[in-house]
Structures are given as C-alpha cells and as structure tokens.
N, C-alpha and C positions, 0 to 999 in steps of 0.2 A: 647624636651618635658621632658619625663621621665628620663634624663641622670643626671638628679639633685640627684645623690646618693653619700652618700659619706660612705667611709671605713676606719674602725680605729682595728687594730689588737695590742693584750697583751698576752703576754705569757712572760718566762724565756727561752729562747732559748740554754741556759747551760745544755747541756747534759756529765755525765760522762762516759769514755769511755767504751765504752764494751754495751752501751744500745741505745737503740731506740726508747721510745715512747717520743712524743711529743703533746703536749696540748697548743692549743691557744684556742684564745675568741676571736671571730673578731663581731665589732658594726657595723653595716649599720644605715646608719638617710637620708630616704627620703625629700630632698629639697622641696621647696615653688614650684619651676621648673614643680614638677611631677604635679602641676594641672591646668598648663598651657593648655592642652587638654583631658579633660576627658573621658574615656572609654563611651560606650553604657553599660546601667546594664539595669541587667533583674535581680526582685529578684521573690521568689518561697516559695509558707508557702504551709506548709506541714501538717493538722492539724488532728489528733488525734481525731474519732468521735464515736469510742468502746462504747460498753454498760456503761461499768465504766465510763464513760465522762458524764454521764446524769446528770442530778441538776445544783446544782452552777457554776459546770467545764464547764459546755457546755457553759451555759450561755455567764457567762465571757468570754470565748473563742470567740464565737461569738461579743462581744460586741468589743473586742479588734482587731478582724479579722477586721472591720468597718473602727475602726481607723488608722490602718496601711493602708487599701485602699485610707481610707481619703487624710493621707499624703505623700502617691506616688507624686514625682513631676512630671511633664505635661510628661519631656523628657524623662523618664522611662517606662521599661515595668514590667508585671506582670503576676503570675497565682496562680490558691489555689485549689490545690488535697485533697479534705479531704479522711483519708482513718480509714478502722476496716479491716474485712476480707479481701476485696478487696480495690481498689485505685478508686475514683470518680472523675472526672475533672471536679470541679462545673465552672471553669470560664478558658480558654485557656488562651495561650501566648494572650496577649493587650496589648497597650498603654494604660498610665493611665490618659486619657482622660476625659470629666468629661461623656461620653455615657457609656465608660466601665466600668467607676466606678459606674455608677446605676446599673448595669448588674451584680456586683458582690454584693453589697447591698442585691438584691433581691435572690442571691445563698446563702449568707450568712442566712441569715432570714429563707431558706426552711431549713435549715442542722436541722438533726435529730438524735439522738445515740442511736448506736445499734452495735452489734454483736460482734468480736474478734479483735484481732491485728497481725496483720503481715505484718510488715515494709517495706519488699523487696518489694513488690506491690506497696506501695508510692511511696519506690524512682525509681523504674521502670517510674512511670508514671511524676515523675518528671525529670529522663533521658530524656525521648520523646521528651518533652518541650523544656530543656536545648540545648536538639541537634539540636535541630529546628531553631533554635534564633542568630546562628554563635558565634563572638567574642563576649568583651567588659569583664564588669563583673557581673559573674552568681551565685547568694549566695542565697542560700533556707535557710530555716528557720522553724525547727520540731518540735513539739510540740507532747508528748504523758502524758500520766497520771499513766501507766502501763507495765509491760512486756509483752514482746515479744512472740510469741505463740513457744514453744520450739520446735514445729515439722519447724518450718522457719528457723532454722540456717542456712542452708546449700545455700538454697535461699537466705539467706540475704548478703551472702558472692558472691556470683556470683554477685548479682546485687552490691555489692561495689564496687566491678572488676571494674564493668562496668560504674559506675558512677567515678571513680575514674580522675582526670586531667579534666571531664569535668566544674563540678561545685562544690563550696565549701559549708556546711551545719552546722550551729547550731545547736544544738539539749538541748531540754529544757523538764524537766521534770516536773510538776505542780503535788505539793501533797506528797504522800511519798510511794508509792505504787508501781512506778516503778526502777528499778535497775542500777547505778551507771554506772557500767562496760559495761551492754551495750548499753548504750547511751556515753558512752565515746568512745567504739569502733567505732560507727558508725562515732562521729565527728573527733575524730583521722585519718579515713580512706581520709576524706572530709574535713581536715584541717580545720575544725571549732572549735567550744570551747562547754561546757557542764556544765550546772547550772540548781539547783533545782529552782522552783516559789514555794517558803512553800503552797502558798494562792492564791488559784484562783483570788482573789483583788488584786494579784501582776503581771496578765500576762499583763494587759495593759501595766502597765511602763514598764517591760523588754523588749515586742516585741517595744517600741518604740527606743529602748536602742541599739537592734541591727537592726532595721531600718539603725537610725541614722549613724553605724559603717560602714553598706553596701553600702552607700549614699557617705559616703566620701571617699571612695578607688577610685582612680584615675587612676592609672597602675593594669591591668590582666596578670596572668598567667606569673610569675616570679619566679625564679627560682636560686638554688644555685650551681654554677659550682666550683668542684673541680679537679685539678690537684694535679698528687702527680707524684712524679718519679719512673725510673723504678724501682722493685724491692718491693715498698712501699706499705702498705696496710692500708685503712681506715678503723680503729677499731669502732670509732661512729662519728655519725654527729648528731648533735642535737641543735634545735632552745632552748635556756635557758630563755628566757626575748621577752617578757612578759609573757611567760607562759612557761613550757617543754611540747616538742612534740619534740619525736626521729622520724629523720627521712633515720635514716639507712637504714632498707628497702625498704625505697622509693625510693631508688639510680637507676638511668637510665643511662647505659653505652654511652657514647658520642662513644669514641672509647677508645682504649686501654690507661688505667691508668688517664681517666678524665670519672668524671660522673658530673650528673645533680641532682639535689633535689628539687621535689618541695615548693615553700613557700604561692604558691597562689597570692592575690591579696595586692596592699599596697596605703598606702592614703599619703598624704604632710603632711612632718613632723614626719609620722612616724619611729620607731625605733627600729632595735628588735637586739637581740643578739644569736652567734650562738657558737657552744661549738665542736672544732673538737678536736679528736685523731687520730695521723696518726704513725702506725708502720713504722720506715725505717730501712734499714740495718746500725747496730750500728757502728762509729765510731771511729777512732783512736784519740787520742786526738792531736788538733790541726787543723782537718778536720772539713769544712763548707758545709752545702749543704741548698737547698734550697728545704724543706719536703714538702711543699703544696703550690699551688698561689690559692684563692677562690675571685668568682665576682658573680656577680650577672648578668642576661640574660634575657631578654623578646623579643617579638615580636613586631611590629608598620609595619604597610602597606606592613607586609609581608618580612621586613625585621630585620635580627635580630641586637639587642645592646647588647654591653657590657658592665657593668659600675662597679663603685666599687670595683675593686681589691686591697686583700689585698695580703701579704707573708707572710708564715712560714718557719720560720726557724732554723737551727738546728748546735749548733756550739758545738762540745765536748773539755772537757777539765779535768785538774787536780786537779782542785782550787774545793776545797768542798763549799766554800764561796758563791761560782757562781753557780757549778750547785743542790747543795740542796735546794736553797732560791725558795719559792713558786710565784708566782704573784697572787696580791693581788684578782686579778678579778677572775682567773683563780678557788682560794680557792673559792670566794665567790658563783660562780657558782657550782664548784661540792659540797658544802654545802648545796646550797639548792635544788639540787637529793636528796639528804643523805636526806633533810629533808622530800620530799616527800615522797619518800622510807619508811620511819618511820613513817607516818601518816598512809598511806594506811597499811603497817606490820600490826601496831601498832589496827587498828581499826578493820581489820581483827580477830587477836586476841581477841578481846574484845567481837566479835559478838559470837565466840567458847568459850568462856566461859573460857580464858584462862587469868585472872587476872593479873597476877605476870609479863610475856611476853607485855599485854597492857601494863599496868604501866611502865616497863623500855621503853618499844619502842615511848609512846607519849610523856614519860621525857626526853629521848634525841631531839625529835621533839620541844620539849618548849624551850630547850636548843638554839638549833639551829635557832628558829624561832627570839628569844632574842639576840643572838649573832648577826646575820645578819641582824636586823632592822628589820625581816618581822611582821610589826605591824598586819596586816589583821590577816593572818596565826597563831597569838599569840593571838585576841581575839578571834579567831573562836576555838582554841583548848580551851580554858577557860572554853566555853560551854560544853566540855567535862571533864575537869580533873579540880581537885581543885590545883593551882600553890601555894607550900610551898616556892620555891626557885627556881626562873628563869634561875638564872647563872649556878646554878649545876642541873637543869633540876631536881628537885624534885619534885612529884606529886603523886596527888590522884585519882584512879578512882570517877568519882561522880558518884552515884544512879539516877534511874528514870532520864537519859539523854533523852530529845525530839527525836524522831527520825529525825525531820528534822534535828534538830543540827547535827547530826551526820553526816549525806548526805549531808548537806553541805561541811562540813569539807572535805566529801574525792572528792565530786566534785571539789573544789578550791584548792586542797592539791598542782596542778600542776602552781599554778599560785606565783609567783616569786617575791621577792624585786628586786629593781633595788642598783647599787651601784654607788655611785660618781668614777668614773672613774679618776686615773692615772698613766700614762705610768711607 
C-alpha cells in the first residue's frame, strides 16, 4: 500500500579536512501506491464563537460550517467544538451520514457569540474526541477572529503537550484582529499551516480548501527517521518545501544515535523536501563515512514499514574545487530561511517604528524572493514596499500599508518556491 515512496538526496559531499558539518536536501514523492488503501479520517472544526465573532464573522462562519458538513463524504467521520471562555461540543464524534448531518445543521443554526477566548479549552475538547476515534487520519481545523486571553498561556501550552502526535490542526485567522505568532504557534505544535481570511466572504472557500487537503491524505502518522553515527550530532532537521517547519525539537530518541521526527499525514503524489545538518567528527583527507541514512516510517495493521531511504555522506578532501562548490538545491533552500528570516525581521521592524532596519531587511527579502523565483512571496512583499530594483533588493517603505497585507505577508513568509532539481 503505502511503500510507494520514493527518496532522492543532494548535497556536495566534499568536505575539507579538519571540518564536519554536513548539509543535504533529501526529496520524498508519495507514489499513486499510497492510495491504494486509504486510512479512516475523522476531521474536527474548532470554531471561534467570542463576543468579537458577532455580525458578519459569525454569520459567515456558520454559513460555511453548513457547507463543510455538506461535504463530508458518507465514509468519514466528524465533530465541531465551538469555543469563547469555555469549549461546547455542539455535535460529537459521527459519521457523516445524512442523520448526522441534520443533527449538525441544527447546532450550527442555535450557535450564538459571546464571551472571551481561550484556546486550551477547545483543543482540550477536541483531544477527547480525537482520542476516542483510534487511527486513521485526524486533522481539526481552527478558526478564531482574535487573541488569546493572555492569562491562557501556560494552559495553552500543557494542552499542546498533550494534543501533540495525536492529531494535526490548521489554524485560520478571519479579519485582522488576531495575532500571527500565536496562531502559528499552535499550528507549528500540530503540524498544520496558518493563513489569514482578510473577509469573512472568504471563510467559505478556504475551509473548503483545506477540507479538500484532509480528504486526500491517504497514509497517517509518518514519520522521519534519522540515523547518524556514533560520535555525530544533529545540528537541525527541517521540512523546507512546501513550507519551513523545524522540526528539531520534535526529535524522539528511537535509541541511541537514531531519532524520529514527526511529518504527520501524506496524500498520493505528494512531495515535500527536507533540509538536515549533521555534525560529525572532522576528517582527515581521503577518509569516507557515511554521516546520516534518513526514511521514512509509519504504521499499517500494527506493523511497522520502512520506505524511502536515503544516505548522506561525507568524503573529505584537498581539492578546494570540490569541497567549496555549494549544491544547487542545498543554496536554494537555505536561501529561502534567509528569506523568511528577513520578512518576519524585516516586518517586525517596521511595526517599532524602526524605518531604516525595515527597509534593508525587506530589500534583502525582494532580493531573495526575485533570485529564487519565489513569485507568491515577491507579490505579497509589493504590497508592502515600493520595488526600485529587484536584483539589488532596493526598496521603499510604502505608507498607509493594509494591515491585512501585512499579516498576510508574515503568515505566508514560511511558505517556499520549489526548485527544478538536479543531481
């Protein structure tokens, strides 16, 4: 079923001697194979029902809540927490049957807004759920319009704990009122993604948009195993394409000098790319070693696969030719950190009132965006700065910038060109 993955690893394996870090890029592309037998999903809306939600937000909100019921297919299941102060469970774990989908109809239609926000309570209540419901794949989907009530931090971080490896989450922001950061945090924690809706008129299309994304994932709870030798240390592990999401932290000791990372859930066809550094002990020249092997790992009827393996490797030498020369992919990738890096700087900046530091930090980002083809990323910064000259990154602050424009920009700032790959 799932073993349809395949692995393609880039790097410059030319190290000179005396040093030790090593960088590869290793591809994974989900075969046709993996949807040979599709997982059980169970998805979960999480919806934002605070005083601030009253008027149009609500509305809409409900109106699109409808829709996504609608198109639940038969073999799926379903639930929808609306939460403010506390977490409500207008409709449990169901199949989306057409009984249960009247049943939520009519929760949807009583929902009412009122009172404050704090998150841990939803995802609490959407824990219970997810834990209830076994395998397969389990992807909620947030919706809020606001921040977080600031006495919740500390709650909100226990209940991540604890939702963490069970289920994946979205998190979507409608309007401009709520905060960047931590609604990134949360879908960081939950390996999901994080986008503004400017306009309540736009929460229909998006939730149907990652419907759609949850519906196609085939393979759950997958995962990235690394091996490195003894002696060796993994400096970062980071997914690069389609989006950056570090996943250092998230590293689970298998046993000694192989860890786990996880990736979440993957669909046929899919394809993502992953970005490691691995310290080993440096070299004499003429000495080979083999600095990492990385696969890929899921579960099926309780037993575990393997698939995907790639190697890194590590040959030192005395030829400046060989080991100064960069690989192509290897640049393109940590260019576009560098670029994120300088968006989120860069816009920081701009909100402190520190002119001079914007400007150079979003002109090296216009820079970078134009070098590396990342077209999205190049007209999203437009809306922020006046572009004199692409190639040497020269720019203007604009005046009177939207505030969506802005939150969008650093919401997306993590999301990646891809590059034509070769060896």
């Amino acid at each position: 079923m799932a073993g349809d993955f395949r692995a393609e690893t880039f790097q410059n394996e030319y190290l000179p001697a005396g040093t030790g870090e090593v960088h590869a890029i290793m591809t994974v592309t989900a075969g046709e194979g993996t949807a040979a037998v599709a997982a059980p999903r169970l998805f979960g809306i999480l919806c934002d029902v605070s005083g601030s939600m009253e008027g149009g937000k609500i509305v809409a909100a409900k109106a699109a809540l409808g829709k996504l019921v609608e198109l639940l297919p038969a073999d799926s299941s379903f639930f929808i927490v609306t939460g403010a102060d506390q977490a409500n469970l207008i409709c449990p774990v169901a199949r989306a049957d057409p009984a249960a989908k009247q049943r939520a109809y009519a929760a949807i239609h009583a929902i009412r807004a009122s009172g404050g926000t704090r998150i841990s309570w939803w995802l609490r209540a959407a824990l219970d759920q997810f834990r209830g419901a076994g395998g397969g794949i389990r992807q909620a989907l947030l919706l809020t319009d606001g921040q977080n009530d600031l006495t919740d931090g500390t709650a909100l971080d226990a209940a991540l704990t604890q939702c963490e490896g069970v289920f994946q989450c979205d998190c979507r922001g409608v309007g401009t009122d709520w905060q960047v950061d931590q609604l990134r945090r949360i879908a960081g924690r939950l390996l999901g993604t994080t986008d503004i809706i400017p306009s309540p008129a736009q929460i229909d299309t998006d939730f149907r948009a990652i419907l759609a994304k949850a519906l196609s994932k085939t393979v759950s709870d997958v995962s990235l195993r690394l091996w490195t030798p003894l002696g060796a240390r993994v400096k970062f592990c980071k997914e690069v394409s389609p989006a950056i999401v570090d996943l250092t932290g998230r590293a689970r000791e298998i046993k000694p000098q192989m860890r786990e990372y996880p990736t979440g859930a993957w669909a046929k066809g899919e394809s993502r790319d992953f970005h490691f550094c691995i310290e080993v002990a440096p070299g004499a020249v003429g000495d080979e070693v083999l600095a990492g092997r990385a696969s890929l790992v899921y579960s099926e009827a309780g037993v575990e696969n393997k698939v995907a393996e790639a190697r890194v490797l590590a040959i030192w030498t005395d030829d400046e030719g060989k080991s100064t020369k960069i690989n192509n992919v290897v640049a393109h990738y940590t260019g576009q950190a560098e670029l994120a890096a300088s968006i989120q700087d860069g816009l920081d900046a701009r909100a402190h009132g520190e002119t001079e530091k914007a400007t150079v930090l979003l002109g090296k980002a216009v820079k970078l965006a134009h070098d590396s083809g990342n077209e999205a990323t190049a007209k999203l910064l437009r809306r922020v700065v006046e572009v004199d000259d692409a190639e040497k990154g020269t720019v203007r602050l604009k005046g009177g910038v939207a505030k969506e424009d802005a939150m969008a920009l650093e919401t997306r700032s993590t999301k990646t060109a891809r590059i034509v790959k070769s060896a």
